[in-house]
N, C-alpha and C positions, 0 to 999 in steps of 0.2 A: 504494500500500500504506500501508495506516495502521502507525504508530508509534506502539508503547504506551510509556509510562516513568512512574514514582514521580519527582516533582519537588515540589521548592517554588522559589520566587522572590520577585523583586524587580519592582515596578510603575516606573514611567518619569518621568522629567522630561526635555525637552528642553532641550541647552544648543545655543546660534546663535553661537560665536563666529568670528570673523571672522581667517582664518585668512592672512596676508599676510605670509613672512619671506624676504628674501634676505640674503647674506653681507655685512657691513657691507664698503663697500668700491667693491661692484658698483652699476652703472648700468645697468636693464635695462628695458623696454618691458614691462610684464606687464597685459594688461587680463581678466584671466582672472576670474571670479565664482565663488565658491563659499560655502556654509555644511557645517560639520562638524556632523551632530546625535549628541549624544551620548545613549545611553538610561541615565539612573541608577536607584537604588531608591529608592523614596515610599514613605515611613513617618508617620505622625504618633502616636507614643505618646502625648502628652498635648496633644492635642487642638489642633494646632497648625501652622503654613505650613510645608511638609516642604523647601522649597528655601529658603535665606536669598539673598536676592537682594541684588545691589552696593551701597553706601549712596551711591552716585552711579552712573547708568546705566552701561552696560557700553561705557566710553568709549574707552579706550587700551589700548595691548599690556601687560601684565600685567609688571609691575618685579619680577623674582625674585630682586633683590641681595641681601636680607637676610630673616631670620623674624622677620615682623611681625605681634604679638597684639593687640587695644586692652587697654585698663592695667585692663580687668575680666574679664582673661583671656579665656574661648571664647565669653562669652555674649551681645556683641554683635556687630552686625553690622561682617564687617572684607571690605575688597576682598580676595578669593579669588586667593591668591597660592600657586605650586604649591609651594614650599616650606614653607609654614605647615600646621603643626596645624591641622586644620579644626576648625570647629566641632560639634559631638558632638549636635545634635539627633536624628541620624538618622545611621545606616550609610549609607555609601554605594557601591556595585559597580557598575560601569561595564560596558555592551554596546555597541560602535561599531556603528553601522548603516554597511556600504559604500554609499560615496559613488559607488563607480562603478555599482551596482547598483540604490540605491534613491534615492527623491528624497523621500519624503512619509511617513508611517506615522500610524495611529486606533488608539487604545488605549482600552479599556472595559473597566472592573472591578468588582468590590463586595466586600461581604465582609462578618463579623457588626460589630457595634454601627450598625447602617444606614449602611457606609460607602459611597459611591459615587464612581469616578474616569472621567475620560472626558477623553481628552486628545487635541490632532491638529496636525499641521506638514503644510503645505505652499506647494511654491513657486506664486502665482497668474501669476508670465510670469518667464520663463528665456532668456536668448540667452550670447553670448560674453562679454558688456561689463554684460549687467543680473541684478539677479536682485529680484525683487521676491515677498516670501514670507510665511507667516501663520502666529499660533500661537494656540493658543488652550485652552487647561485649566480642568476642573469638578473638585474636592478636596472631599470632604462626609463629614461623619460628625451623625449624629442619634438615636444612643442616649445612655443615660445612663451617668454614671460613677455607683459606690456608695462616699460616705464614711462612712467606718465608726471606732466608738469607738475601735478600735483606734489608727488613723492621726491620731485628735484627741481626746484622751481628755474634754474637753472637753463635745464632741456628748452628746446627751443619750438619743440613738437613732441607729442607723445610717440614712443615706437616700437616697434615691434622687435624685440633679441632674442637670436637662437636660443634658445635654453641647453644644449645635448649635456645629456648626461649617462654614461654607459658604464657599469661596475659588474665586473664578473670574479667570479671567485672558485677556485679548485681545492679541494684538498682532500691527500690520502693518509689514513693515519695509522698505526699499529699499537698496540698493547699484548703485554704476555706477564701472566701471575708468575709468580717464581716463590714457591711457598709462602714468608710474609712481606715479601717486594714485590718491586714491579717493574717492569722495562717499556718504556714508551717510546713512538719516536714518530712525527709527520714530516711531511713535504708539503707545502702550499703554494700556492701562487695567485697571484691578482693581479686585474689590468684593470683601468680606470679612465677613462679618457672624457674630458669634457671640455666644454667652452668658457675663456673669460667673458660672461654674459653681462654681468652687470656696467653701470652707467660710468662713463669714460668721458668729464668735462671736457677735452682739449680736443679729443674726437668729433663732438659735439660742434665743438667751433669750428674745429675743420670744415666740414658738413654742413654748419649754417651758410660759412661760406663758398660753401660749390667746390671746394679743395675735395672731399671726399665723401664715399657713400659709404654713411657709416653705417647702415643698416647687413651692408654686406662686409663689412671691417669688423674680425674678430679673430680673434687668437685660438687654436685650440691647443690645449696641453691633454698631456699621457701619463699617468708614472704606473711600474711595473713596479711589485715589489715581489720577491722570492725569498723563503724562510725552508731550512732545514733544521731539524729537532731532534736531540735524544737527548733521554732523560733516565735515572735509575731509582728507585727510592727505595727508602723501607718504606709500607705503611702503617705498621707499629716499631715500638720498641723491640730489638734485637737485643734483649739483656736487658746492659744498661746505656746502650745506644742507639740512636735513630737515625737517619741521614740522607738527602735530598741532592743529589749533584745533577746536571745538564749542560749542555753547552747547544748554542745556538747560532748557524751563520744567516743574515738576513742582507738580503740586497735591495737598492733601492735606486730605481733608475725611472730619467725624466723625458720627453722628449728633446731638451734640448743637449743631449748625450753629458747629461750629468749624471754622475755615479758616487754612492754611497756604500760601503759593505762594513756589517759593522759583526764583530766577532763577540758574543754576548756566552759569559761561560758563570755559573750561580751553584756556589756549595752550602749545604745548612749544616749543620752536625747538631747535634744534644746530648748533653751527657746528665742520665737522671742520679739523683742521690735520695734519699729519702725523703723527703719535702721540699727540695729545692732540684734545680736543673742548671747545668752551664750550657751556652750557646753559641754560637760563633756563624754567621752569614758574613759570604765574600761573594762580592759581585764584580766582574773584569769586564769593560767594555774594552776594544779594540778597531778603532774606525781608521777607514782608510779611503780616502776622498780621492774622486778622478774629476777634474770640473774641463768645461770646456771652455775655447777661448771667448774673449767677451765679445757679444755683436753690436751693434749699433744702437741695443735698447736696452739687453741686459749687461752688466758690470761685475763678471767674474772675478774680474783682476782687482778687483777695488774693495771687495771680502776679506775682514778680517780672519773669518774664522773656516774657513774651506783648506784646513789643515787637518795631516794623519795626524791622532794621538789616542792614549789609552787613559780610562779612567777605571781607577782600584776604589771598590767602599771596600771597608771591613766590618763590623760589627758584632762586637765580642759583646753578650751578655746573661745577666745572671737574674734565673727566676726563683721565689718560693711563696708556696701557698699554705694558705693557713685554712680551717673551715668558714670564716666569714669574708676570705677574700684572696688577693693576690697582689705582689709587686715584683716589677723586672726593674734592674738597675743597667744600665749598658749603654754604650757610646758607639758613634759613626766615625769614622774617618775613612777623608772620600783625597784621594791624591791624582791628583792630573799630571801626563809627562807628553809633553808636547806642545798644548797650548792650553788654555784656563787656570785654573786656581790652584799653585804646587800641592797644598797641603788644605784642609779643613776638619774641623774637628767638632763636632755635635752632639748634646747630650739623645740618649735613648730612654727617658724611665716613662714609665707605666705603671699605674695600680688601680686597683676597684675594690670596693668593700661593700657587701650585702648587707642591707638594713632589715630588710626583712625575707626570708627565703624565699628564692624565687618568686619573688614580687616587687622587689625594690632596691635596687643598687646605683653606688654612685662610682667615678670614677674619673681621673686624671690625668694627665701629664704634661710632658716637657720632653719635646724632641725636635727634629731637625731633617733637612734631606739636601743632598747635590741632585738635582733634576738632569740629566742626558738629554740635553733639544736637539736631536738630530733630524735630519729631513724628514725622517719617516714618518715622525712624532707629531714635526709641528703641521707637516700636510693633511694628517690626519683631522686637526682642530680647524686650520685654515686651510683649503686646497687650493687658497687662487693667494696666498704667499706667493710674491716677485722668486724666479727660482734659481736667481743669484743672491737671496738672503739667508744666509747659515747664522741660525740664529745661537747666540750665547749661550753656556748653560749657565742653569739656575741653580744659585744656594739662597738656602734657609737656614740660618746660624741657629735659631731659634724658633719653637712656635708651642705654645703654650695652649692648654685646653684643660674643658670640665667638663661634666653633666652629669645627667640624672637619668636614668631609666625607671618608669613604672608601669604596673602589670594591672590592668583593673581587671575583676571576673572572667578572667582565661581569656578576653575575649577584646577587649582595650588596650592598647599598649600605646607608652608614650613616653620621647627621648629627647629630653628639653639640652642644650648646649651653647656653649659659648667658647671664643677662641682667640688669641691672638697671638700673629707672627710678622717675625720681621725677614725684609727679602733683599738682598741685595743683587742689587741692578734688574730691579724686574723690568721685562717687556711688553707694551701693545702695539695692537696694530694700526697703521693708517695709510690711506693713500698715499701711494706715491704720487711727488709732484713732478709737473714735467718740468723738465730745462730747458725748454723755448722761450726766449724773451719775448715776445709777444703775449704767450699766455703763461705766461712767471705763476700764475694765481689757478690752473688749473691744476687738475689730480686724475690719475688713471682706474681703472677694475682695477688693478695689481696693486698687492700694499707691503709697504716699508714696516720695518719694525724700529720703536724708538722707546728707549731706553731711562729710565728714570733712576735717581737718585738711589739712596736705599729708601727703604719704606715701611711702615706699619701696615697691618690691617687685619682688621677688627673686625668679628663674627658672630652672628647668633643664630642658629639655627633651633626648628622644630618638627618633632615627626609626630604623626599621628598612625596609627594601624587599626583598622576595627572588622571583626568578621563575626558573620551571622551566621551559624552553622554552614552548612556549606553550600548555602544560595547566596551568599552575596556578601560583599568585602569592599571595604574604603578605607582609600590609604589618600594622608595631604603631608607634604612637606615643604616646607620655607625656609627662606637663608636671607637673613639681613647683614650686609656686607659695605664698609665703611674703611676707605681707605687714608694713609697720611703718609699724603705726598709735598715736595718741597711745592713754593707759590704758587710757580706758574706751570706745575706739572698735574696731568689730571688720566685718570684710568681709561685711554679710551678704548669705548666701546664695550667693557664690562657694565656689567648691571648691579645697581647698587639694591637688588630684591626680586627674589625668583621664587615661583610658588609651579607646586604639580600636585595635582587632583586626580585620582584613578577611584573607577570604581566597574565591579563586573556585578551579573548577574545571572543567574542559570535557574528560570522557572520551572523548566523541563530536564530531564537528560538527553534532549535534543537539541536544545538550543540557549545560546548565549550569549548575554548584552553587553558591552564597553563600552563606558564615554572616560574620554581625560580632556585634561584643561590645562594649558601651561600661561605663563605669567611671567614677565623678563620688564622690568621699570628702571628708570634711570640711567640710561646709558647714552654715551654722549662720542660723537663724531668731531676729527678734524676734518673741515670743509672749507677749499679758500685760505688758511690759514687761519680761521677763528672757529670756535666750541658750536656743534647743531645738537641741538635736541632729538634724537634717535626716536622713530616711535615705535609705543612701548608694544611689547607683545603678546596677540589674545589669540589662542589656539584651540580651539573645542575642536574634538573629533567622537564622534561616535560610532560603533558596530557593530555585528554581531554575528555568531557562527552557527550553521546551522546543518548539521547531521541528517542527512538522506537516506543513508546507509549505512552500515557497520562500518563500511570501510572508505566512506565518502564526504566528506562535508563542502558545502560552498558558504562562500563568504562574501562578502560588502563591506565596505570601509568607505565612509563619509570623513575626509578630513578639510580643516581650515573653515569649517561652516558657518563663522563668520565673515568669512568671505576677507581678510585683514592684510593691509598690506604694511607688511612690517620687513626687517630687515638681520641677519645676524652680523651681517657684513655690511658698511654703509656702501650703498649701488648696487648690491644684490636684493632685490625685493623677491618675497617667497610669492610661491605658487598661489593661485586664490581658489577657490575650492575647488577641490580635487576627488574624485570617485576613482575605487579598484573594485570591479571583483572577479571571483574567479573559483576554483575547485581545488581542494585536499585529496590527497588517495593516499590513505596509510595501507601499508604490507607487511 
């Protein structure tokens, strides 16, 4: 019997992570294999990689001691930590596919602005001890977006820019139990190719005056990136040792035959004693740059930092728990040889104290980080970054935090915080200007990275969690974010207050509702050379999925339904409402 239903939805991203926890303590035999695939929603409002993927492969079990943001708020990429504010590009509503049920699932969609998605997981050989599996994702959009006087008052006509947007992604991965280890290891690849679409003032003037047609003047870029993986771990205690090694090659290449290879190798050890544990994380970066000569637009040669060199963290430290809580004492040092910072030194502590069992804890510290901005990194946050700007890494000497977690009725949860760190030499972004004397005062799509003093900044965040048995679940979270900078320096383009709203619903075990809301205020552009008011950003989407068949569901996604034209990038204005749908086929 066919089922009819009014639905909208959410399109999918596979997540593979590698799911291995027993009780610290235990010694046990486990060669058991498995991947959890999770189905999320695929959005791209302004024309952009709808999953932010790890700024180091998806290497260790996830450290959820503290909430941890990078020092430019949401909008780079930060290892995906379940207590952190996410990152706001995109709603996100989760559908577990049963692992006892299904092994594999094909997804295929479309929708208007010539969007097309086509995505597929499956395992290629499966036994007790192995599990060897593929992923593989097509992300496309090829309409245009309309910038309009309105949005840049500027423009001299409203017009019409290619939008292309094309992201493909491969990957084949391996796993093997080895009594209580395990041996991991992928290969991936991605190709990315899109348009500088957004608004280009000196184009613009070109165009006004008959010099050019700028409807058909556009840039398009490419970057490739290639990662190789292996990885070994215990996933308990061996005795009174545990231990995490991997090493990783990642390539990272552009169209304009720019090259990045950056050799990433990460060891953890633990050594347990009776109440307390020692620690020791060493992380090696090893980058090695191939740039090409500079052309008439880009300025290779004028790059400070498009130098090999290697960066060592260390991270020795020492935990011990007690029955109402815990604290780690330990320190960073992070050495550069080649170019950046010779030496740094950072505290690591941590601790939490339960007020009330499992219902009420607080918890602390005082740590630090050296950030790695390498290409891959920052293209990830920005993709239309100038691609002769190798941006600086980032230290945080210091960054300080609190909070509170509380547990109401099994069924409320709420994790009030606050935070402040200091950054030295942090970066934003902004147009490049051109160096035409005639238009001295114009700026391009492509943006400059400029460089501030050191800095403060100062944080509150809120989370909220609530679930109804298991028809329905709302979750909000908020970050108020206040920066101090010297006069005449000012964050741009960061939002000084971001809010996300999720909520699902499942009246049936056929079908399922999602709406999210996101929320980005206060952010401020250079234009011309003086401060513009950025507008703020209002994003409702709703969805929902709905189950034809055991092995079938199709899906709808209404996103941007207010129709908003907002920007994350100033001259990039997003999509305005946007429809996917399309069909699931789990196996």
């Amino acid at each position: 019997m066919k089922r009819i239903a009014s639905f909208f939805t959410a399109v999918a991203l596979a997540g593979l992570p590698v799911m291995a926890q027993t009780d610290m303590g235990k010694v046990e035999t486990d060669t058991t294999i498995s991947r959890d695939i999770e189905v999320v929603k695929e959005y791209n409002p302004v024309i952009r990689e709808a999953g932010k993927v790890n700024t180091m492969p998806e290497l260790r079990d996830v450290d959820t001691k503290k909430i941890k943001t990078n020092y430019s708020i949401w909008t780079l990429p930060t290892t995906p930590v379940s207590e952190v504010i996410p990152t706001l590009d995109y709603a996100e509503a989760s559908t577990p596919v049963p692992q006892d049920v299904h092994e594999g699932f094909v997804r295929v969609g479309g929708g208007n602005y010539t969007s097309f998605l086509g995505e597929v997981y499956t395992p290629l050989y499966k036994d007790g001890s192995y599990l060897i599996d593929f992923y593989g994702k097509h992300n496309s959009s090829f309409g245009d977006i309309e910038l309009t006087k309105d949005m840049y008052p500027s423009l001299y006509r409203n017009l019409e820019s290619d939008a292309l947007f094309n992201d493909n992604k491969a990957k084949v991965a391996f796993l093997k139990g080895i009594r209580n280890s395990e041996f991991s290891a992928f290969v991936d690849f991605g190709y990315n190719r899109f348009n500088y679409y957004g608004y280009d003032s000196f184009k613009d003037s070109l165009a006004n005056n008959a010099k050019l047609n700028l409807s058909d003047d556009y840039k398009e870029q490419a970057f490739m990136n290639f990662n190789v993986n292996a990885r070994y771990r215990a996933k308990d205690f061996v005795g009174k040792w545990k231990y995490d090694v991997q090493t990783n090659y990642q390539l990272f290449h552009n169209r304009n035959s720019l090259s990045e290879h950056t050799i990433y190798t990460n060891f953890q050890g633990v050594y347990r004693m009776e109440t307390s544990m020692l620690g020791l994380n060493v992380d090696m970066y090893n980058i090695f740059m191939s740039r090409p000569d500079s052309s008439e637009f880009f300025r290779y040669g004028a790059s400070d930092n498009l130098h090999s060199y290697t960066v060592l963290k260390l991270n020795p430290k020492y935990t011990f728990e007690g029955k109402s809580g815990m604290m780690q004492i330990g320190v960073i040092g992070t050495f550069c040889m080649g170019q950046g910072r010779p030496g740094s030194v950072m505290p690591d502590i941590y601790g939490h104290v339960q007020v009330i069992d499992k219902k009420w804890y607080v918890y602390a510290g005082v740590s630090g980080d050296f950030v790695v901005n390498s290409y891959r990194n920052v293209t990830m946050n920005n993709r239309y970054v100038s691609p002769d700007v190798r941006v600086e890494d980032t230290y945080v000497p210091i960054d300080i935090y609190a909070g509170t977690k509380i547990k109401f009725f099994n069924q409320l949860a709420v994790d009030l915080n606050i935070g402040y760190r200091v950054v030295n030499n942090p970066y934003f972004f902004v147009n490049r200007r051109t160096v035409d004397t005639v238009a001295a005062s114009a700026y391009h799509n492509i943006y400059d990275v400029v460089y501030c003093e050191d800095a403060g900044l100062f944080n509150a965040g809120l989370g909220i969690k609530y679930k109804w048995r298991d028809k329905a679940d709302f979750a909000v979270k908020m970050k108020v974010n206040k920066w101090s900078l010297e006069k005449d320096e000012t964050p741009w383009m960061q939002p000084k207050f971001e809010l996300s709203a999720t909520s699902s619903y499942i009246p049936t075990d056929y079908l399922r509702f999602n709406i999210a809301y996101h929320l980005a205020t206060g952010r401020e552009a250079l234009v011309h050379g003086s401060s513009l008011e950025m507008n703020d950003v209002h994003d409702l989407s709703i969805g929902a999925n709905y189950k034809v068949l055991s092995f079938a569901d199709i899906f709808l996604n209404l996103n941007n339904i207010l129709c908003q034209e907002y920007e994350s990038w100033y001259g990039y204005t997003s999509q305005g409402f946007n429809i996917m749908g399309g069909i699931s086929i789990v196996f």
